[in-house]
KOLNU-592535 format. One record per residue: z, y, x of N, C-alpha, C, O, CB in turn. Coordinates in steps of 0.1 Angstrom, whole numbers, plus 5000, padded with zeros to 4 digits. Last residue first. Glycine has a CB too. Example, Ala and Ser with C-alpha at 12.3 -4.5 7.8 and 13.67 -1.06 7.14 Angstrom:
2
507149785128507149895137507950005129508050115134505749945141/507849435132507849555123507849675132508549675142509049555113/
//
This chain:
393
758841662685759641682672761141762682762141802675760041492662/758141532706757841662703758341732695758441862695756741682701/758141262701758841282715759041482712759941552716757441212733/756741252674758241222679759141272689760341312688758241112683/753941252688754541362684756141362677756741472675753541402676/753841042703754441202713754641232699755841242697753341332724/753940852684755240842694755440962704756440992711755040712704/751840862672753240922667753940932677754741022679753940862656/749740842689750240962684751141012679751641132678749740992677/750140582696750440622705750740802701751440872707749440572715/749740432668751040402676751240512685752340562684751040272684/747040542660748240532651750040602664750740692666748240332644/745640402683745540512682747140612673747940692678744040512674/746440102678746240242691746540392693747240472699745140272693/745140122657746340092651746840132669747840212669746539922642/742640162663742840262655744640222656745440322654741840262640/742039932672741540062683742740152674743640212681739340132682/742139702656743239732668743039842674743839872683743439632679/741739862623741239782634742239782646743139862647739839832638/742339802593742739912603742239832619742839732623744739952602/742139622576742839712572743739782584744939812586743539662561/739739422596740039502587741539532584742339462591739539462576/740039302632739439432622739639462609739639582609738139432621/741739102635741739252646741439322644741939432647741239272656/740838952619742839002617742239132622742139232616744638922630/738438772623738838912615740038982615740039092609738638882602/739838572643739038662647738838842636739038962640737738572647/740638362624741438492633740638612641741138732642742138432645/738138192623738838272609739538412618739038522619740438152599/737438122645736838222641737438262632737538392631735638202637/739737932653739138062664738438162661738338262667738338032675/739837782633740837882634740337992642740438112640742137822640/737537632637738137702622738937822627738637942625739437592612/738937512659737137572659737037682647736437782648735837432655/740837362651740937482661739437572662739237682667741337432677/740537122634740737222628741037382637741237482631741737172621/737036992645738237032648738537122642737637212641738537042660/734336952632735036872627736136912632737036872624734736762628/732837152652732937232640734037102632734837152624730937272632/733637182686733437092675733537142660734737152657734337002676/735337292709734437322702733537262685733037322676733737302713/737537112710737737242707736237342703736137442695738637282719/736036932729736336852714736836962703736836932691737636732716/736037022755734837022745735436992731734837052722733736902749/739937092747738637102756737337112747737337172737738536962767/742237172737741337082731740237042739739736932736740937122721/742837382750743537262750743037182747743337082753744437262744/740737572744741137522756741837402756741337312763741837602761/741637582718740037542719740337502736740037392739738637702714/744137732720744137602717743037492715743237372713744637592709/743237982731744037822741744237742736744437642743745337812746/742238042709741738052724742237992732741637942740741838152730/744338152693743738052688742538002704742437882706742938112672/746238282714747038102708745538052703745237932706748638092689/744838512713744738472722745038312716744138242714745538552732/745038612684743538542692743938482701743438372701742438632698/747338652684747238542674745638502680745138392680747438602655/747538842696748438762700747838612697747838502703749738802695/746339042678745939002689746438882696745638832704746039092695/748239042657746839012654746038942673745438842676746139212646/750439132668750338992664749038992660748738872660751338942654/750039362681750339282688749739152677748739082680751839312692/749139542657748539542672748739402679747739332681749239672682/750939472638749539432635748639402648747739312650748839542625/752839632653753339482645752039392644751939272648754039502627/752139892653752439782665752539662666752239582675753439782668/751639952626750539942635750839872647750039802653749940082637/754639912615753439842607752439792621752339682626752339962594/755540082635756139972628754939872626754539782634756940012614/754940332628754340262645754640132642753940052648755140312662/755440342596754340442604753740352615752640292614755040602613/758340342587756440292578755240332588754140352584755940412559/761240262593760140322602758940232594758640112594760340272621/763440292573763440372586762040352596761840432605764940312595/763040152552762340252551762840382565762640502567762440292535/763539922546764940012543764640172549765340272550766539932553/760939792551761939812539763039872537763539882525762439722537/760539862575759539882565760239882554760039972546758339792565/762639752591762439852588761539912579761740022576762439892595/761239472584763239502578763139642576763339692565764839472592/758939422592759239422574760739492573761239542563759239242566/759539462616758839582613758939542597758839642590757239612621/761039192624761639352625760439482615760839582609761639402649/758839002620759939002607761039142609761739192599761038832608/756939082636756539092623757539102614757539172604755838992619/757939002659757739132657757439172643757839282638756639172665/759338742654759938832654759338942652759839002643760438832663/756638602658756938672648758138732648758238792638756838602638/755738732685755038772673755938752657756038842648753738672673/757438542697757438732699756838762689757438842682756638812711/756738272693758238332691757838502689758138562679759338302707/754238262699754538272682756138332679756538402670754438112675/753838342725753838452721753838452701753638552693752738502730/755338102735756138232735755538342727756338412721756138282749/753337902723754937922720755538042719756138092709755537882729/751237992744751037992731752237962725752338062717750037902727/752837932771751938082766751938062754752738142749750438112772/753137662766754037722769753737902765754337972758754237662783/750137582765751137522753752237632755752437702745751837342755/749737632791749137712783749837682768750037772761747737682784/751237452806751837602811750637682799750737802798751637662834/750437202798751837242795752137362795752937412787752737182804/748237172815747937192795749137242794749037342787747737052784/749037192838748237312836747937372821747737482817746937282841/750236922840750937062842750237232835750737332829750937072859/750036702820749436792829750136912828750636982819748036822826/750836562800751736552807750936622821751436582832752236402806/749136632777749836722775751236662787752436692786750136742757/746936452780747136582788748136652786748136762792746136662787/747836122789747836232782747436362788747636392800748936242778/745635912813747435982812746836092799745736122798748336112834/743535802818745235742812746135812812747335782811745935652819/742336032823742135912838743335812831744135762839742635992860/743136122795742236192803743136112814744336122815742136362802/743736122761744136102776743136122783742036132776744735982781/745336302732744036252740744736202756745836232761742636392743/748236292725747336142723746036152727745336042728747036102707/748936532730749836412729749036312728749636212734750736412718/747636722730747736722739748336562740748236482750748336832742/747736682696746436692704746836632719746536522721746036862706/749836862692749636732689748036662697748036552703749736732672/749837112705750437002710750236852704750536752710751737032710/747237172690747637192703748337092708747936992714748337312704/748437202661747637102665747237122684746937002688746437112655/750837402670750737262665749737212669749737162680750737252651/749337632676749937562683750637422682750837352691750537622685/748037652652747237622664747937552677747537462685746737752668/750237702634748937602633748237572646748037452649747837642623/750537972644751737812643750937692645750937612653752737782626/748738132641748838082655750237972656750737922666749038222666/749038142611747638062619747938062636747437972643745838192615/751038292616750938142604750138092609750337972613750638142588/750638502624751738442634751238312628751038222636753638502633/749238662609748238622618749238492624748638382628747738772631/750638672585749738632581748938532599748438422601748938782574/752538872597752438762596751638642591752038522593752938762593/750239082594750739082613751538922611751238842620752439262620/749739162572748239092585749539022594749538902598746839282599/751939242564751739122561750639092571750738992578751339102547/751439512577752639442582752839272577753639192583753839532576/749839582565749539582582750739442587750839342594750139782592/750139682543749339542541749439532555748939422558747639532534/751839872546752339732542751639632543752039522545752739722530/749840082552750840012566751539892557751839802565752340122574/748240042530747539992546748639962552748739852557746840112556/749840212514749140042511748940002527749739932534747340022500/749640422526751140362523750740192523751140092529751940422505/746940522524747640522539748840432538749140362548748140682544/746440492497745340412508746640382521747040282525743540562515/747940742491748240552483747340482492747740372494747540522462/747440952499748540882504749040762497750140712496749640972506/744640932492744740952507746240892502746340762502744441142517/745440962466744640902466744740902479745440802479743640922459/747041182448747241042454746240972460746340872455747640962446/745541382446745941412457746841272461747241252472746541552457/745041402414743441392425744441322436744241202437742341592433/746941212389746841332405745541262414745141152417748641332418/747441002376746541162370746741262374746741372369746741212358/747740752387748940832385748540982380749341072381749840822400/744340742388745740662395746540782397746340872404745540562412/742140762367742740832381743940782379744440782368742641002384/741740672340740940592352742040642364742740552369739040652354/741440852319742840772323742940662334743940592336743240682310/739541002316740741072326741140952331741340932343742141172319/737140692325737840812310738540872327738440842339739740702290/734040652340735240672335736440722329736440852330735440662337/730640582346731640672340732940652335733040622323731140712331/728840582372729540482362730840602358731540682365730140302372/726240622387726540702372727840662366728040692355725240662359/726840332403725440412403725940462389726140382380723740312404/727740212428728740312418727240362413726540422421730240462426/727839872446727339992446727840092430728340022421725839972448/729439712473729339732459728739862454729239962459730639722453/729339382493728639542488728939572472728839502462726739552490/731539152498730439172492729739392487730139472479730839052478/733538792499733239012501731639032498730738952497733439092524/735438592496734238642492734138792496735038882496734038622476/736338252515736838422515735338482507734338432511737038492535/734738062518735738062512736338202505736638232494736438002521/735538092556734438042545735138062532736338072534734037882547/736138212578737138222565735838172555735238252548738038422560/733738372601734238222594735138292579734938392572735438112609/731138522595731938442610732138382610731538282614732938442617/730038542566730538602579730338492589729638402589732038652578/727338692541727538552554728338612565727938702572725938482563/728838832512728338832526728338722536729438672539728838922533/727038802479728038762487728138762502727438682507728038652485/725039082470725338912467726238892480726138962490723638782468/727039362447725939272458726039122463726939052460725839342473/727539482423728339432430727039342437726339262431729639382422/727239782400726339692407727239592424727439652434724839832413/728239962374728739902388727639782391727339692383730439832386/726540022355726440132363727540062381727540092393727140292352/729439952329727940002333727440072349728040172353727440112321/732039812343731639902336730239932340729839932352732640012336/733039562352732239532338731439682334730539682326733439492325/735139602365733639572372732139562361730939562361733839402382/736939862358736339782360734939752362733939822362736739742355/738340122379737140052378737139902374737239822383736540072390/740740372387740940222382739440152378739640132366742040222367/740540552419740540492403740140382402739440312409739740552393/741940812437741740682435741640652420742440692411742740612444/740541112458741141052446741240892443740340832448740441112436/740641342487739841162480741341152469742541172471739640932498/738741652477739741562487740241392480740141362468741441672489/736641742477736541802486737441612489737241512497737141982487/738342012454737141952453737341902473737841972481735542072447/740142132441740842022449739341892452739241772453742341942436/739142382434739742372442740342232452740742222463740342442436/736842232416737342332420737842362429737042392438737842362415/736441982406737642022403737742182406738442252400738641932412/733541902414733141942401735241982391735542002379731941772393/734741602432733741692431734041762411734341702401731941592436/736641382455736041422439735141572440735141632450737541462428/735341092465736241232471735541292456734541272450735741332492/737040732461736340852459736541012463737641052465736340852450/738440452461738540582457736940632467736240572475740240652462/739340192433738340282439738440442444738440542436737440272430/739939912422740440052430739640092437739340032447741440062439/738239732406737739762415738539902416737940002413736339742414/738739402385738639562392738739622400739539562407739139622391/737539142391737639222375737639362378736739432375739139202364/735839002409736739062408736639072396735739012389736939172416/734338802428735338752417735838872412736838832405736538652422/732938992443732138862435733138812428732738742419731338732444/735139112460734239162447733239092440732739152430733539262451/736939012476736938962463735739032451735539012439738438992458/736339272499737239172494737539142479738239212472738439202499/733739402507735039412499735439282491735039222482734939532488/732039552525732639462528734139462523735239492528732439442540/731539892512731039762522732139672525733239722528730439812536/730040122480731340032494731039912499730239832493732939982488/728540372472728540282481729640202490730040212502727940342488/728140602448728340602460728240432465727440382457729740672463/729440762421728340722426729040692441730140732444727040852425/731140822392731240812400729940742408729240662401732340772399/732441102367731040992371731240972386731341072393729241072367/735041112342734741082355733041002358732640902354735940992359/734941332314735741232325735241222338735041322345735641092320/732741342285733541402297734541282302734841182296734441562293/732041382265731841242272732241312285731541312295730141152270/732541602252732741452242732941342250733641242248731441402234/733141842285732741792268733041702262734241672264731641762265/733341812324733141842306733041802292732541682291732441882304/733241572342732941612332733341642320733541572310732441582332/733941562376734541552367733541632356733041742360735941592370/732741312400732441432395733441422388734141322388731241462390/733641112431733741102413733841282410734641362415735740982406/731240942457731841082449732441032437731940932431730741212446/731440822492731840812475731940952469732541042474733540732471/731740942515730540992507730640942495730040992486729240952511/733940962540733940882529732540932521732441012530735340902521/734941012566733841002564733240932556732340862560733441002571/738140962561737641082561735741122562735341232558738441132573/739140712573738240712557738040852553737840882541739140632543/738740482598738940652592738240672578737040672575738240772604/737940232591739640242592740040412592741040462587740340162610/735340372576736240222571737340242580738040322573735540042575/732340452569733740522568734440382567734140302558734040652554/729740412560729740512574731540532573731940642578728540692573/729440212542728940212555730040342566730740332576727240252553/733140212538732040242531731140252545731640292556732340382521/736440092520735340092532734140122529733740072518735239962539/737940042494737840192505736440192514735540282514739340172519/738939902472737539932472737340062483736840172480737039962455/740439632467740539722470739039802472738039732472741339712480/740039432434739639442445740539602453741139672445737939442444/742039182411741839302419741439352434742039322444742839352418/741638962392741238962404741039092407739839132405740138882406/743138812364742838952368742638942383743738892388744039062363/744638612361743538642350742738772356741638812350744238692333/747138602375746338592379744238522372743238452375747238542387/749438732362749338572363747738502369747338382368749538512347/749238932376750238882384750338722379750838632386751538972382/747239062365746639062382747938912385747738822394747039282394/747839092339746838982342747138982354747738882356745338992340/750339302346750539162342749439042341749838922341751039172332/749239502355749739432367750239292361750339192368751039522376/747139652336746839542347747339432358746839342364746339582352/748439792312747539722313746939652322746139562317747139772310/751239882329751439782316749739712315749639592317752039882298/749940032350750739952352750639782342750339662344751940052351/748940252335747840162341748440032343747939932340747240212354/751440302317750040282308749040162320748640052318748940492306/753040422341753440312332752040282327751340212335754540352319/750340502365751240542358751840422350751240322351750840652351/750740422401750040392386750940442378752140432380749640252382/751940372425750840492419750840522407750740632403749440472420/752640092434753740262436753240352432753840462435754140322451/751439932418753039932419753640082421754440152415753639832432/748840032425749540052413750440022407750640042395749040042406/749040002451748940102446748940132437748940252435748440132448/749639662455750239812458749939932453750939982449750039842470/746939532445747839542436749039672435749439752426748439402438/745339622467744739692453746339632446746939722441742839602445/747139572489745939662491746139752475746639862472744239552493/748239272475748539362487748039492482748439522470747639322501/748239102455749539132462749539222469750639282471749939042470/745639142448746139112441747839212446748339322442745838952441/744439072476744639162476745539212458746039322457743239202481/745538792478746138872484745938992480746939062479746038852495/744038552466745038642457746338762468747438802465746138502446/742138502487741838462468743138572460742938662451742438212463/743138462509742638612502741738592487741038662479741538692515/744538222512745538382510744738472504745238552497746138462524/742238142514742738052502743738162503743838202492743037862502/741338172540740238182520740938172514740438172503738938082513/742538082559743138192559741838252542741838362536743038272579/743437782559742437822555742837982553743537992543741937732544/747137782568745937692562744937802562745337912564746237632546/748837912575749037812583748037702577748037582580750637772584/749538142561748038142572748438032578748538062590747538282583/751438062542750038052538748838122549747738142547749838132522/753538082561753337982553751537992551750737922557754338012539/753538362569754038282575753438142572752838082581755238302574/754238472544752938482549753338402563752338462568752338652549/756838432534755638382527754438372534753638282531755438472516/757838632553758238462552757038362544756638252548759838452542/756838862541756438802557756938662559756338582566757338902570/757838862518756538842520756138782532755338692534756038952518/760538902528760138832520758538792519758338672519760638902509/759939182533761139092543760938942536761438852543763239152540/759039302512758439292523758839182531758039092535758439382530/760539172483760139192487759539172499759439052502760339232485/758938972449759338972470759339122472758539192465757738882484/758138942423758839032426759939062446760939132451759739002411/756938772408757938702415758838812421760038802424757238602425/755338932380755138892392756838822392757638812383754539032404/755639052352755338892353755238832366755038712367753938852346/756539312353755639302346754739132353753639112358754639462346/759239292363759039302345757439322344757039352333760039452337/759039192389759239092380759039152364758739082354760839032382/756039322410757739362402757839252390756939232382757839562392/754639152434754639242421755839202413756539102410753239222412/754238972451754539052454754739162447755139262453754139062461/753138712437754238702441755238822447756438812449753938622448/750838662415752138802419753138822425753938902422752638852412/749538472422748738562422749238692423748838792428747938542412/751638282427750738332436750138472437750138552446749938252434/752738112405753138292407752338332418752438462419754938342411/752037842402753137862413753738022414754738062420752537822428/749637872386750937862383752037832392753137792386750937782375/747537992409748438092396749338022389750038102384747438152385/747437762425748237902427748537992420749538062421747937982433/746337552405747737562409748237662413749237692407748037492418/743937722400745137672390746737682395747737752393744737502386/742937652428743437842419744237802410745337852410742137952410/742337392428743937512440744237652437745137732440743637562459/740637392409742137312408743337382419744537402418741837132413/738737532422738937572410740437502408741437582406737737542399/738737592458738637502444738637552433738637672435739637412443/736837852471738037802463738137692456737337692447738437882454/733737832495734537862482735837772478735937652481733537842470/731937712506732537792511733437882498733538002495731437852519/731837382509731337482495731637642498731637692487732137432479/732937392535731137372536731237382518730037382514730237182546/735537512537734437552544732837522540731837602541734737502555/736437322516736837452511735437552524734637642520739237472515/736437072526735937092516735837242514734937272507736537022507/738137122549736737072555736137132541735437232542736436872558/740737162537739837312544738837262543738137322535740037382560/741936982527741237042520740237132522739337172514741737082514/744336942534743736812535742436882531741536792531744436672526/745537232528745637152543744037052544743137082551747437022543/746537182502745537262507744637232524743537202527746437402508/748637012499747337002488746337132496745137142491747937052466/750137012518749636912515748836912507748136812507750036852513/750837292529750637152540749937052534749136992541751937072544/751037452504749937452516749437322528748437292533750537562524/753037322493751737312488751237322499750937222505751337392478/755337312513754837212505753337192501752637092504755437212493/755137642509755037482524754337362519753237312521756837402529/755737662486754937712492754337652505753137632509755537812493/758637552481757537492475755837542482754937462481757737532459/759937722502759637572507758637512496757737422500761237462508/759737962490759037942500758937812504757937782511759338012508/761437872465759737932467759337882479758737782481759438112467/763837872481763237712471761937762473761237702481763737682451/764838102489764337982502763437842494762837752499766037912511/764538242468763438272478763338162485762238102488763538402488/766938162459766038122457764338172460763338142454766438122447/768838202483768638082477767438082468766737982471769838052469/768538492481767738392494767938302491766938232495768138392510/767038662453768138602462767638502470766638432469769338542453/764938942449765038722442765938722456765638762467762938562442/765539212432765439162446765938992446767038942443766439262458/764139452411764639292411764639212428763639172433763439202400/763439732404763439642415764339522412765539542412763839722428/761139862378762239782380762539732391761739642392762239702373/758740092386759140012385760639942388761339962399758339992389/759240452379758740352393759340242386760440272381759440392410/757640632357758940602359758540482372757340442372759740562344/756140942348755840822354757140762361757640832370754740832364/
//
């Protein structure tokens, strides 16, 4: 199994992407959320467009059709696209992130050649498939099983239960892991496989009502008997499977963490623009002292945030720190990014309540950052263990 070609796109022309990326988002997406919330679904015309802009791969290796970013790179990207409808990044994030990652750095050539080139022109909707009632940022109380079988029809039977998965009403495939059974010795410990959704025996549930990210699909999926060849297991080791979940997570942590800074730009924008033209006894409010010193809080903490986000991609990339990096990065700016959306419903006053204000959107969309692919308790937890056991080293 040979690791992908690295092609690193030069900052001249990263800087053209990402300004077309702006472009789009500000103006064909932007004008669009209202629509995009109450059908709570994708255009079909802004999927077009994002799969022919490379969207769907922008984070996947150029020889098999992606744009080929990297991290340091992504975070600039993600910057950009949570500065809209945070539905319209996860139409093709996990693509990029979660489920596309692990068969950048897992998969053997064979799985590689057969999916990363739909996923990357985006024919191909890849889900991640981890979280499970009783198991989601610790995935040690996993109950997925994949048996292994004997004989003609031997391979893999998999059973079990995943919750709230991203894209699984659109998907085609479904990374899936599982704790395997019927190995022997390596019974016991979680494996990951390639699932499509087509295959008998996958049962994908009806769509979930969240919070907000209207737009955004997730959905229960259930494994009832579903049988798959050897060639299913990711890279044709049981024992990838825990350290392709754990690797994906801190990268995807590290996009959450810009992802979150994009939506607290936005906020702070419309914030100050806001402040600028309501008035209150004639005067503006943004010539109040009190609106000024919360505008001022929501500034500082887009400056810190994203710095924090664009240091933990540098070392995430030259691979001096994958571990407190990611989880600090996600800690802070995920959080950070509630607070800006919270002052800017403040700033707004009643009118911040208002389901027609684009801050009412924002206060709930952001809200999810804090919890999936690793919640802020756990990314706590992460940060503060390594750092004794560092201190201990």
């Amino acid at each position: 199994m040979s690791a992908p070609t690295t092609q690193v796109v030069a900052d001249e022309d990263f800087a053209y992407i990402r300004d077309q990326v702006r472009e789009f988002v500000r103006e064909a997406v932007v004008p669009r959320e209202a629509e995009i919330a109450e059908t709570d679904a994708i255009p079909d015309d802004l999927r077009r467009q994002a799969a022919e802009m490379g969207l769907f791969g922008y984070a996947l290796p150029q020889e098999y059709g992606g744009l080929g970013l990297v991290i340091t790179q992504d975070v600039e990207l993600a910057f950009e696209l949570g500065y809209t409808a945070l539905s319209f990044r996860s139409l093709f994030g996990t693509n990029n992130g979660i489920a596309g990652q692990v068969l950048v750095g897992y998969g053997t050539d064979e799985q590689r050649k057969q999916w990363l080139e739909p996923m990357a022109e985006g024919r191909c909707i890849a889900s991640f498939a981890l979280t499970e009632p009783e198991a989601g940022s610790d995935p040690s109380g996993m109950r997925a099983t994949a048996t292994w079988t004997d004989g003609a029809d031997g391979g893999w039977v998999i059973d079990g239960q995943k919750r709230y998965i991203t894209n699984a009403p659109l998907s085609d495939l479904l990374v899936t892991f599982a704790k395997v059974r019927g190995t022997g010795e390596s019974d016991g410990r979680i494996a990951v496989f390639l699932v499509p959704t087509t295959a008998p025996g996958v049962i994908v549930g009806p769509k979930d009502r969240k919070m907000g990210q209207e737009g955004a699909t997730s959905s229960e999926v259930t494994f009832d008997g579903v049988r798959v060849g050897a060639d299913a297991l990711v890279s044709g080791e049981i024992d990838t499977g825990f350290r392709a979940a754990m690797s994906v997570l801190a990268r995807g942590r590290v996009h959450i963490s810009a992802l979150a800074m994009g939506l607290a730009q936005r906020a702070l924008d419309e914030s100050v623009a806001y402040s600028v033209v309501n008035r209150q006894g004639g005067v503006p409010t943004g010539e109040r002292q009190l609106v000024q010193a919360m505008l001022a809080e929501q500034a500082s903490l887009v400056m810190a945030g994203k710095a924090c986000a664009r240091e933990a991609a540098a070392r995430y990339l030259d691979g001096s720190d994958r571990r407190v990096g990611p989880s600090a990065a996600k800690l802070f700016c995920t959080e950070a990014a509630g607070k800006v959306a919270d002052l800017a419903v403040q700033v707004h006053g009643g009118a911040g309540y208002m389901r027609e204000m684009p801050v009412e959107r924002l206060y709930r969309d952001v809200r999810l950052l804090r919890l999936y692919e690793g919640t802020s308790e756990i990314q706590k937890l992460i940060v503060g263990r390594e750092l004794v056991k560092q201190a201990g080293a």
